[in-house]
C-alpha positions in Angstrom: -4.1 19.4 -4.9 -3.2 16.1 -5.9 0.2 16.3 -5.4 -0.6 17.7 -2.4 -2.9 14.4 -1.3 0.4 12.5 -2.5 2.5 14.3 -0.1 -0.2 13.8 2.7 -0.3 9.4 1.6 4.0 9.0 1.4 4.5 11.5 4.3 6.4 8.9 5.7 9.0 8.5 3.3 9.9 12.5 4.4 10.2 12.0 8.2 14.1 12.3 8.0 14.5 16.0 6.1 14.8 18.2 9.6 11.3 20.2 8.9 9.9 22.9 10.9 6.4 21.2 10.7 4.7 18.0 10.5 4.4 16.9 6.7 1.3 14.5 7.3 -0.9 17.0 9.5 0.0 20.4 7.5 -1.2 18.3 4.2 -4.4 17.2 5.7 -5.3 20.3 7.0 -4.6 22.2 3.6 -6.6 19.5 2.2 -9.7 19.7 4.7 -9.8 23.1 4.4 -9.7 22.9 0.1 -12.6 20.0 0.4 -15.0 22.2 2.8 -14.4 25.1 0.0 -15.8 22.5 -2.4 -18.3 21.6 -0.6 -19.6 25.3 0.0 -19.2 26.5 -3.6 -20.8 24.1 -5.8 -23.0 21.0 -5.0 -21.2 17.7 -4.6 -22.5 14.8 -4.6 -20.8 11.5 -4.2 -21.4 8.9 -6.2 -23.8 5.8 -4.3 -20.7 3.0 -4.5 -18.6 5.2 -2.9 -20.7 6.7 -0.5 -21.7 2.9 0.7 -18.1 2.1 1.0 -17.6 5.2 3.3 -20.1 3.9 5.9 -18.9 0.7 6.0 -15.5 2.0 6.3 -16.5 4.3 8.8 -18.8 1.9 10.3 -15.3 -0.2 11.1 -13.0 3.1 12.4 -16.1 3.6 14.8 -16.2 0.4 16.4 -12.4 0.6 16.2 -12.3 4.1 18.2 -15.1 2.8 20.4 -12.3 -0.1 21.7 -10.7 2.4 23.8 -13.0 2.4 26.5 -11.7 -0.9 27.0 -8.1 -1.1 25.6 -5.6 -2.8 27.4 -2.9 -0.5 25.9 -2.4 2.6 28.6 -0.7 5.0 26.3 0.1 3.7 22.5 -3.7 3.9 21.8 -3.7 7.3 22.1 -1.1 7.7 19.1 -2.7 4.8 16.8 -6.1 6.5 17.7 -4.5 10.0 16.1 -2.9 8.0 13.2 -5.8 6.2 12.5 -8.0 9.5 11.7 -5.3 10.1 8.6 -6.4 6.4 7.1 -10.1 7.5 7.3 -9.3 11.0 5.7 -6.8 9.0 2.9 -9.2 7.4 2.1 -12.2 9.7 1.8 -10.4 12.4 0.2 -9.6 11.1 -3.2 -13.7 12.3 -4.0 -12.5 16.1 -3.4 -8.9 16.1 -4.8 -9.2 14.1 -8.3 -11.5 15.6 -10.4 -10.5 13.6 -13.9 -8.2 11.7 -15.4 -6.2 14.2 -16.0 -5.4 14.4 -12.2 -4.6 11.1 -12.7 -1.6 11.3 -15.2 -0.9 14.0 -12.6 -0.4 11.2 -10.0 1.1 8.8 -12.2 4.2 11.3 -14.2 4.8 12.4 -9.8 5.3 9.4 -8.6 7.5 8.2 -11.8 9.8 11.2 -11.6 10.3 10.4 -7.2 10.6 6.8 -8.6 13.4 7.9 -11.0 15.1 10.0 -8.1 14.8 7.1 -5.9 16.2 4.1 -7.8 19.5 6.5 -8.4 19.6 7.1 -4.5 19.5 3.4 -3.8 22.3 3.1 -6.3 24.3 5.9 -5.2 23.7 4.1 -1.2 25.3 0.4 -3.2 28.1 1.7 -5.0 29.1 4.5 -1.8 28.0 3.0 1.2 26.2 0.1 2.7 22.2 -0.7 2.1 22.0 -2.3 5.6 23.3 0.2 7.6 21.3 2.9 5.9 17.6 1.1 5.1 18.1 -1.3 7.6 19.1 0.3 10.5 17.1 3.6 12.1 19.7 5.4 13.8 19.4 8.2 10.9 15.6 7.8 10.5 16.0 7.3 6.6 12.7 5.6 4.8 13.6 1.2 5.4 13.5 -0.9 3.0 9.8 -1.8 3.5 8.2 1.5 2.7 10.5 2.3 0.3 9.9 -0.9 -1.9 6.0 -0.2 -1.1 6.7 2.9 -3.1 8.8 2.0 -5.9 6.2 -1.6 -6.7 3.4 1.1 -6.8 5.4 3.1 -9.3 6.2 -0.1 -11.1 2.8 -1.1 -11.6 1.4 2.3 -12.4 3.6 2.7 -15.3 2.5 -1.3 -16.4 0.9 -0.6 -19.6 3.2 2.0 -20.9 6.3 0.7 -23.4 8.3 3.4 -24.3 11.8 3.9 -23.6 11.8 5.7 -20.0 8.9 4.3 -18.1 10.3 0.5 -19.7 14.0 2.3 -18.2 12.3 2.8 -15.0 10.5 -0.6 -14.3 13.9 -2.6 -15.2 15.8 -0.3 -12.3 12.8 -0.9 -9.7 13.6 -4.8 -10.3 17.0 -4.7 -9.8 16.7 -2.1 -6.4 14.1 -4.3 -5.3 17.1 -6.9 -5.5 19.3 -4.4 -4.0 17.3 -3.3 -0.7 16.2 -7.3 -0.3 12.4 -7.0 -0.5 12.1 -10.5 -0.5 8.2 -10.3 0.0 7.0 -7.2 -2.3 9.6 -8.6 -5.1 7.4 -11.7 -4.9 4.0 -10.2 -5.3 5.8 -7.8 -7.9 6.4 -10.7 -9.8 3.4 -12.6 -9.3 1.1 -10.0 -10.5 3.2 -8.9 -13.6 3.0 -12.8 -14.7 -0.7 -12.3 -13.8 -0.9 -9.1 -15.9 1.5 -10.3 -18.9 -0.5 -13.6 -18.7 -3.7 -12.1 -19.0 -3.2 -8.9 -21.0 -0.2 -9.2 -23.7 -0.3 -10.7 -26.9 0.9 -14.3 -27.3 3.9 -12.7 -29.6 4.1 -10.0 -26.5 3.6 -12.7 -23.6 6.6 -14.8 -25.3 9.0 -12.0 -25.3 8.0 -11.2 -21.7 9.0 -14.4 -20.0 12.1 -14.5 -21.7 13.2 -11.3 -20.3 11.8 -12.4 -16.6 14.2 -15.8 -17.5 17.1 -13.2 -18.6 16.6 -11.5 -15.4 16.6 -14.5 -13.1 19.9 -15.6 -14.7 21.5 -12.4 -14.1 20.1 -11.9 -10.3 21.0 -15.6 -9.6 24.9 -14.5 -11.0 25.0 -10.8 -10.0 26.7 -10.1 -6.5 24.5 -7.3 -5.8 21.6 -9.5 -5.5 23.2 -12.4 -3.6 21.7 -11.3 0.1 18.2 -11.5 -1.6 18.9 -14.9 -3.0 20.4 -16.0 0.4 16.6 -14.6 1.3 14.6 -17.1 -0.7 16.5 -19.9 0.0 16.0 -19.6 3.7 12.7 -19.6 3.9 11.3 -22.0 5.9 14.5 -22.7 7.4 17.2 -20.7 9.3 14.9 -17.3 8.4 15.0 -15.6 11.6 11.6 -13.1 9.4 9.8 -16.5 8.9 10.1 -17.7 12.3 8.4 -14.1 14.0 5.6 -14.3 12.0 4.4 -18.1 13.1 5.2 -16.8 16.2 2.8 -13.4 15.8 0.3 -16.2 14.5 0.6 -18.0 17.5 0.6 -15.3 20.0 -2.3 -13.9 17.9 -4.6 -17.0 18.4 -3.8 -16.9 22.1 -5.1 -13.1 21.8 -7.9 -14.1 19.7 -9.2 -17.0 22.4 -8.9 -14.7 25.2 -10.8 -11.7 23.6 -12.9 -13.1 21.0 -15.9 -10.9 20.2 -14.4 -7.3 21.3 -10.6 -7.6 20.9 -8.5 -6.8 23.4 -8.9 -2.4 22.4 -6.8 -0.6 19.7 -3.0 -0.3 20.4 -3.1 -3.4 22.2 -1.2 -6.3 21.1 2.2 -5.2 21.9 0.7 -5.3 25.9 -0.9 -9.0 25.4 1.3 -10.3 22.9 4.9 -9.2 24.6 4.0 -7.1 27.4 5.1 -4.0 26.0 2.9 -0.9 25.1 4.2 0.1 21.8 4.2 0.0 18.3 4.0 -3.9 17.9 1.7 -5.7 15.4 1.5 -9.3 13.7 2.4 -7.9 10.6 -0.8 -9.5 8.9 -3.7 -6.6 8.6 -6.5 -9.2 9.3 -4.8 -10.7 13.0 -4.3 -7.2 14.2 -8.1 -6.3 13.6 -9.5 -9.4 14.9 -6.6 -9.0 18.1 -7.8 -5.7 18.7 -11.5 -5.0 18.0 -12.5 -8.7 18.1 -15.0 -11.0 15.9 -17.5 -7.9 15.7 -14.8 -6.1 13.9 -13.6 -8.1 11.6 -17.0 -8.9 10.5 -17.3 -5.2 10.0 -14.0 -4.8 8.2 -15.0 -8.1 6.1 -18.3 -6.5 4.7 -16.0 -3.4 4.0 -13.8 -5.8 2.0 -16.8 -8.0 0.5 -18.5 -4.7 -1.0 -15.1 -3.2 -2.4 -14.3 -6.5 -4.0 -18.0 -6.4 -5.5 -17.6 -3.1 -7.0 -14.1 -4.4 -8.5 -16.1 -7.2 -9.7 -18.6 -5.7 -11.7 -16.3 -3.3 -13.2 -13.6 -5.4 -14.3 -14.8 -8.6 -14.6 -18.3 -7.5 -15.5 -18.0 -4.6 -16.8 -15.5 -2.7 -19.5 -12.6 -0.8 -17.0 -10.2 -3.6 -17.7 -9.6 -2.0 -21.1 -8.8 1.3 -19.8 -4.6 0.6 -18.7 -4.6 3.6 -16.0 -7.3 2.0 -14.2 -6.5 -1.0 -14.5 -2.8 0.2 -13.2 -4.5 1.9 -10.1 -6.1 -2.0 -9.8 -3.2 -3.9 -9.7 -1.2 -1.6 -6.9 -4.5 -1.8 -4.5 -3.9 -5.7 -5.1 0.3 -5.3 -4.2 -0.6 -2.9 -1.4 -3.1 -5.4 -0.1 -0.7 -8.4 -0.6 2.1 -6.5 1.5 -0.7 -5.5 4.4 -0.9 -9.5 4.6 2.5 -9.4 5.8 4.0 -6.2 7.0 3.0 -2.8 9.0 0.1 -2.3 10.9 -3.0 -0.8 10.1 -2.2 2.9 10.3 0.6 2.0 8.6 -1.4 1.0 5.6 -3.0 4.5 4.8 -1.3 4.4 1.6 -3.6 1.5 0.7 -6.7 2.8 2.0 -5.3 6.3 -0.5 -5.2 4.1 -3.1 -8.4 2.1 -2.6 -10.8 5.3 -2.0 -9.0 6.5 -5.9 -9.7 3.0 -7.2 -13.3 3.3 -6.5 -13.9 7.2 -7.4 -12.6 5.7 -10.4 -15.1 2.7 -10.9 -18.0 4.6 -9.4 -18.0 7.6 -11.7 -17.2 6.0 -14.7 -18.4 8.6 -17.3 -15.9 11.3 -15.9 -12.9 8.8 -15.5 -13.3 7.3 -19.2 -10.4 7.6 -21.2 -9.9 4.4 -23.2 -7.6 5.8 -26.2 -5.1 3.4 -25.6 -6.5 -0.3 -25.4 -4.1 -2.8 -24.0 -3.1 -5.0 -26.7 
């Protein structure tokens, strides 16, 4: 099953293979249906963290469902409305599907292997056939460089602790696809949280080394010709960067939103309507403007205290408490964190089910510690 839940969060990288059925409903029901089994044979409880952080979540998709009686949006809300029922099951589901950590490893040896087959597709695209025209453009509905790159930093980061020879094999070809496809943004947080992680977690001998192979590889990408377009990226920022300029433009059109519809939003599946008059998939590529666009001050305030309480139960656990020693949780961690960095600035918010799928299997994690516990390996 937790393959199974996999296939249900990275549907979307599967939308081009010509199937007879839809990959993201077929998975849910299979996995509905599997849960309710649960349910009826044996008692299950869930665990009080979690349980809190499904009402407040839910308390959020409520109000959020509830904007429709005033949405501006005449047809897009219906679809968002649908899409937004997988986030809420993504999210919950993680209590029914993963029952240990060995369900976990599960996840984690998945994802590398996909990662592995991806990293030699993206090479295959350079040395064959163009990147833009086939993660850039959709005419042939492939996976863009976005979600892909959401993928391959979540396999990145989940293999973090581990230092022998393939997973080390697999993080150095992430980095250079990442300079291949020209993720300028997830490259960045990739980076910033493995300084983070290096800086906090390594050994001083260990955090040495480290930074002189991040140096190596900044030499190499600033020479290499494969990574010149994502180069040309940085250094326009700010500047001529045509990606820079539409977002202060979302932030502006979103303040205009915001003024005009402050305590209820202007109704889910909205913004493309009042921002550019178009009823469509159209967001400000920033998780918290869309909310407070479309469901107002009320909420965000609802979505905040969602946040708040997650980032208390993070708190306690690994600032507080002893999770930060065990280096598959502390993995899971630190691709909620990239996720969440990359909702800041791209997708929507049914777009971002894979980080609400990660999020509910970070806190059935921290909230029942005793059957998650596995700290045989200490990060040294």
């Amino acid at each position: 099953m937790p393959i199974i839940f996999l296939l249900l969060t990275y549907s979307g990288l599967l939308k081009w293979i010509p199937l007879p059925f839809d990959v993201s409903t077929t998975c849910l029901l299979i996995l509905i249906i599997y849960s309710l089994i649960t349910m009826l044979s044996k008692k299950t409880f869930i665990s009080r963290g979690y349980y809190i952080a499904i009402l407040l979540y839910l308390a959020f998709i409520t109000w959020y469902f509830f904007t429709t009686i005033y949405t501006v949006s005449e047809n897009y809300y219906i679809d968002k409305s649908i899409r937004l029922l997988f986030n809420i099951f993504s999210f919950i589901l993680p209590y029914f599907i993963i029952k240990d950590m060995n369900d976990i490893k599960l996840i984690v040896n998945f994802l590398s292997i996909m990662g592995f087959i991806i990293v030699t597709s993206i090479f295959i695209v350079y040395i064959f056939f163009d990147i833009e025209m086939i993660f850039y453009n959709d005419l042939f509905n492939f996976p863009n460089y976005l979600s892909i790159s959401s993928f391959l930093g979540v396999v990145f980061l989940i293999n973090l602790s581990k230092i022998s020879f393939l997973p080390q094999l697999l993080k150095f070809l992430i980095i250079i696809s990442f300079l291949l496809l020209r993720a300028r943004g997830p490259l960045a947080f990739l980076m910033i949280l493995l300084i983070i992680y290096i800086t906090k977690y390594m050994s001083f001998r260990k955090k040495i080394l480290s930074f002189i192979l991040i140096i190596l590889l900044v030499i190499f990408a600033l020479n290499w010709s494969g990574a010149s377009h994502t180069i040309h990226r940085f250094a326009i920022m700010g500047s001529d960067d045509y990606s820079t300029y539409s977002r202060e433009l979302h932030i502006v059109r979103s303040m205009r939103i915001i003024s005009d519809h402050f305590l209820f939003g202007c109704g889910i599946g909205s913004y493309g309507i009042c921002a550019n008059n178009i009823d469509q998939r159209y967001y400000p590529h920033n998780i918290f403007l869309e909310v407070f666009c479309e469901s107002g001050f009320i909420g965000l305030i609802v979505f905040l205290l969602f946040l708040a309480y997650v980032f208390k139960l993070i708190y306690n656990e690994f600032i507080l408490g002893k999770q930060s020693t065990n280096p598959f949780i502390l993995s899971i961690l630190y691709c909620c964190l990239y996720l969440f960095l990359n909702a800041m600035k791209s997708n929507n918010f049914t777009d971002n089910r894979i980080f609400f799928a990660w999020l509910g299997i970070l806190i059935l994690i921290i909230t029942n510690r005793k059957k998650f516990e596995n700290n045989e390996d200490k990060i040294s």
